[in-house]
VEXGU-15950 format. One record per residue: residue number from 1; x negated, z, y of N, C-alpha, C, O in turn. Coordinates in Angstrom, 3 decimals. Layout:
(rec NUM,(X,Z,Y),(X,Z,Y),(X,Z,Y),(X,Z,Y)),
...
This chain:
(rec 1,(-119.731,85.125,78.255),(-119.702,83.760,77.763),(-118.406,83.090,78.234),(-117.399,83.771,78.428)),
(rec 2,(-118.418,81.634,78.438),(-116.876,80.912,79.187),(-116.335,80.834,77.839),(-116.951,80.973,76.782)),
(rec 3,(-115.127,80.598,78.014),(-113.751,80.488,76.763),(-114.234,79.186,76.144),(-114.867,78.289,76.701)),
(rec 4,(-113.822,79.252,74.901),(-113.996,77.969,73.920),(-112.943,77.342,73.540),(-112.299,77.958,72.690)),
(rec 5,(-112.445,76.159,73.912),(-111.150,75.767,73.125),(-111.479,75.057,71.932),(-112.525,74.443,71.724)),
(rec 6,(-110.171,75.233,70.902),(-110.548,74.653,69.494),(-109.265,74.050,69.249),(-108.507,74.469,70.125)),
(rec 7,(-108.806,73.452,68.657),(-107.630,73.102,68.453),(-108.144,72.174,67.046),(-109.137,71.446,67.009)),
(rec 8,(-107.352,72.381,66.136),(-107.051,71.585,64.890),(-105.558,70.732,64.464),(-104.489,70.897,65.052)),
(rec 9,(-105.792,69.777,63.277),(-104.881,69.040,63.314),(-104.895,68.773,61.943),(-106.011,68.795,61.425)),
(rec 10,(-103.752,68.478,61.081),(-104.046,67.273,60.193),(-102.951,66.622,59.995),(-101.798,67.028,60.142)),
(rec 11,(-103.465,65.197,59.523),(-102.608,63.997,59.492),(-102.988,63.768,58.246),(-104.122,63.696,57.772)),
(rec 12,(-101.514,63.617,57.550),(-101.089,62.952,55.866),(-100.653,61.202,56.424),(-99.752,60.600,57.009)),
(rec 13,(-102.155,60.931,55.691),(-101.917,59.023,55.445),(-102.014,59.055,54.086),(-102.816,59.591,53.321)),
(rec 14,(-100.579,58.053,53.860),(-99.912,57.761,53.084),(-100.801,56.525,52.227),(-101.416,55.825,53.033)),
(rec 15,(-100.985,56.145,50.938),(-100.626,54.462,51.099),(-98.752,53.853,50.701),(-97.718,54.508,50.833)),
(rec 16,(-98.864,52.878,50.366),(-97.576,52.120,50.192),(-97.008,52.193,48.856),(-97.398,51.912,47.723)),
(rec 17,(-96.279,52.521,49.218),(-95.644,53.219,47.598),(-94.605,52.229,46.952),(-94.246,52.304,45.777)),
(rec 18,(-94.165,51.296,47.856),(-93.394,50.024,47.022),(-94.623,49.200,46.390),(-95.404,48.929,47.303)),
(rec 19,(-94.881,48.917,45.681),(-95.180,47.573,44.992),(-95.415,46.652,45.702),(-94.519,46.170,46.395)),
(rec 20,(-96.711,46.155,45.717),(-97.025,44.981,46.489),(-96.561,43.794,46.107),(-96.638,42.927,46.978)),
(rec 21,(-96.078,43.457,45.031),(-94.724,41.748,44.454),(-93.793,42.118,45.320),(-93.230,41.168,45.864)),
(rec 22,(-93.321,43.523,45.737),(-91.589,43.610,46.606),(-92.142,43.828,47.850),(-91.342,43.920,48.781)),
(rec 23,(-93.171,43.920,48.059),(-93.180,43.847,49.913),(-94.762,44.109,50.072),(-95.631,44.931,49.783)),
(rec 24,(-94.546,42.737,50.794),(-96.474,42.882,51.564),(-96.579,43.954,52.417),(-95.682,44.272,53.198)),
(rec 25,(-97.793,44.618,52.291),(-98.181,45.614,53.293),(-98.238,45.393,54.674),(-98.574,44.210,54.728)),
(rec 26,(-98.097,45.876,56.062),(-97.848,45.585,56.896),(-99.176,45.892,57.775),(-99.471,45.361,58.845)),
(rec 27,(-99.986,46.986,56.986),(-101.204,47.740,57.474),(-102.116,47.208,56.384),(-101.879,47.611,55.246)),
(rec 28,(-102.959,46.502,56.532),(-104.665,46.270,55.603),(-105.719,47.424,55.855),(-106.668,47.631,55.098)),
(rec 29,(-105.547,47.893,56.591),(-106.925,48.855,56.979),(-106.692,49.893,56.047),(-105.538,50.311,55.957)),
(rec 30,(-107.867,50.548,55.101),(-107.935,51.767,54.580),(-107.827,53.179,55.226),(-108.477,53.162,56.271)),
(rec 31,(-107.338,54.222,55.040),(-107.167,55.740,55.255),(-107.835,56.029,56.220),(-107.372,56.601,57.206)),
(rec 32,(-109.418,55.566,56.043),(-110.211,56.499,56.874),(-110.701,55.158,58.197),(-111.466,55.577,59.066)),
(rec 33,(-110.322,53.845,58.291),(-110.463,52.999,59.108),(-108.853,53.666,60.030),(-109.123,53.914,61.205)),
(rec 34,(-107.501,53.928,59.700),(-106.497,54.179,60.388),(-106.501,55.457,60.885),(-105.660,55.958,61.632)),
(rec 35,(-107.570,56.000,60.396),(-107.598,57.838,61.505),(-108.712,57.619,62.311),(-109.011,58.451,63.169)),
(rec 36,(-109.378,56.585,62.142),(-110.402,56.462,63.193),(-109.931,55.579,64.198),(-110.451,55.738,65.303)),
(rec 37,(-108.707,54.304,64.043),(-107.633,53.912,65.462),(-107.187,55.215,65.893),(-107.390,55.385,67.095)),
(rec 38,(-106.611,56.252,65.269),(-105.907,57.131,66.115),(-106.726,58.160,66.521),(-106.152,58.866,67.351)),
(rec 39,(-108.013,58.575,66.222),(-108.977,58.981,66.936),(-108.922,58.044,68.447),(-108.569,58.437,69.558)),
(rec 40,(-109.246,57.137,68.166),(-110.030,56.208,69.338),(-108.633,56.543,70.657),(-108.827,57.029,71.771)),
(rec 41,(-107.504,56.175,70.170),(-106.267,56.368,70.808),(-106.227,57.707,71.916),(-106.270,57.596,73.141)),
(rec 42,(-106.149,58.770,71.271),(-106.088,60.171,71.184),(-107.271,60.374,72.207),(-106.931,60.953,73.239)),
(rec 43,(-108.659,59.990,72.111),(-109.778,60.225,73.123),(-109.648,59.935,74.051),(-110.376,60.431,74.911)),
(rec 44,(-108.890,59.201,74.328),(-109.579,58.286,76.016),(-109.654,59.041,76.906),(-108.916,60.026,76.940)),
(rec 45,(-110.514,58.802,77.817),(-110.257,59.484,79.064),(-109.270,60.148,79.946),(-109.103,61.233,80.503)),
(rec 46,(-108.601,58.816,79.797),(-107.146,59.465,80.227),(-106.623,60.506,80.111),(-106.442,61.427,80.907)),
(rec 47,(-106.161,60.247,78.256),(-105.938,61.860,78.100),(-106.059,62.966,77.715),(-105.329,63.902,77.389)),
(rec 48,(-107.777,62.604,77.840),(-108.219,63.803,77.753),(-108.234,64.576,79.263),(-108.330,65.804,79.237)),
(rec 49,(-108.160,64.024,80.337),(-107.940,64.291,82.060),(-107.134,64.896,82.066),(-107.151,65.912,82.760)),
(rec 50,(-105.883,64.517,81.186),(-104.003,64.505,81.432),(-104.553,65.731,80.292),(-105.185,66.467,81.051)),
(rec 51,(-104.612,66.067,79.539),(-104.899,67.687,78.962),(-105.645,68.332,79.363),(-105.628,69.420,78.789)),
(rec 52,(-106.570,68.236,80.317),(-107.246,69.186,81.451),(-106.147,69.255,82.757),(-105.448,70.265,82.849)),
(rec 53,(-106.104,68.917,83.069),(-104.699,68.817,84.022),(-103.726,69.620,84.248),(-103.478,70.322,85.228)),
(rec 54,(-103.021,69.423,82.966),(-102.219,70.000,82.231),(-102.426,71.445,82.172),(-101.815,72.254,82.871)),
(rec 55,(-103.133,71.671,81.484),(-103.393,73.499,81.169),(-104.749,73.746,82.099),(-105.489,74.677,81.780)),
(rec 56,(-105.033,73.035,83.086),(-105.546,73.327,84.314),(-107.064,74.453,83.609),(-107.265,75.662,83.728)),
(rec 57,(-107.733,73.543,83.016),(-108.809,73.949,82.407),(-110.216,74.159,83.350),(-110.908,75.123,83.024)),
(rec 58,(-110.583,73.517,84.238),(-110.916,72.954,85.263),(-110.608,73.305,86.804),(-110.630,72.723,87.889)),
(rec 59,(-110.456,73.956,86.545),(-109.710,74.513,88.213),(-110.845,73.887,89.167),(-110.748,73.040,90.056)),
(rec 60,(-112.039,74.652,88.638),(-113.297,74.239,89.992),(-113.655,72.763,90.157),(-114.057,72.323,91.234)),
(rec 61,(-113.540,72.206,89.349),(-114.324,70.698,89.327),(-113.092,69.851,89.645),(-113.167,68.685,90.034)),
(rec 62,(-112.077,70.449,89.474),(-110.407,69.593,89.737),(-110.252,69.422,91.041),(-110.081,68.310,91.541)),
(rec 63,(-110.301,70.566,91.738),(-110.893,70.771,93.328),(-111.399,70.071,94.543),(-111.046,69.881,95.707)),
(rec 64,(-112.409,69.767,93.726),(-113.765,69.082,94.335),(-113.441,67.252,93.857),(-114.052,66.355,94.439)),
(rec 65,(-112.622,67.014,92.971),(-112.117,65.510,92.607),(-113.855,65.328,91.952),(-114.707,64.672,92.552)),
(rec 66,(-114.074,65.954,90.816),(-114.918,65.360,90.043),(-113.820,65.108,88.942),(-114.363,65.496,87.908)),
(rec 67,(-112.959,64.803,88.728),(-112.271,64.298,87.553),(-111.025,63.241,87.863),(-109.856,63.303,87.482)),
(rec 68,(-111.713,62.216,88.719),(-110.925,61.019,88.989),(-110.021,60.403,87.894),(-110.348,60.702,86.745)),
(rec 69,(-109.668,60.140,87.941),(-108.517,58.671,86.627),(-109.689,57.734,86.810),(-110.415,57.571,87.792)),
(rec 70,(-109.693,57.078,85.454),(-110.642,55.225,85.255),(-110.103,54.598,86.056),(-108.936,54.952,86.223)),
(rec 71,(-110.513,53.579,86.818),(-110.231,52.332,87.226),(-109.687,51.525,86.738),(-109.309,50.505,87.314)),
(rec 72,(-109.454,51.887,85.118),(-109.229,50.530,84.175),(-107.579,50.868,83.623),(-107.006,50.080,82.871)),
């Protein structure tokens, strides 16, 4: 069978612990709307390329330039 990578993570979101009369919040989005920006962040193509790359996961298909950079 080929190797499986797994990798785990977790992120402590906070809310705002001053008092909203002493300081407006700077973030409106709820907990699970702000781990899904840093999901979206974290995916892109890019770097997910730039972590194949990197630990050269890919050797055969890296090769052959099936794993171009976006255009964008």
């Amino acid at each position: 069978m080929p190797p499986v990578y797994e990798a785990s993570a977790k992120i402590l979101v906070e809310s705002q612990l001053i008092p909203i009369d002493l300081a407006q919040p700077t973030v409106t989005a709820n907990a699970l709307e702000r781990v899904q920006a840093i999901e979206q962040r974290l995916m892109t193509r890019d770097n997910l390329l730039d972590i194949v790359r990197k630990f050269d996961l890919f050797p055969a298909f890296e090769s052959r330039n099936r794993l171009p950079k976006s255009s964008t």
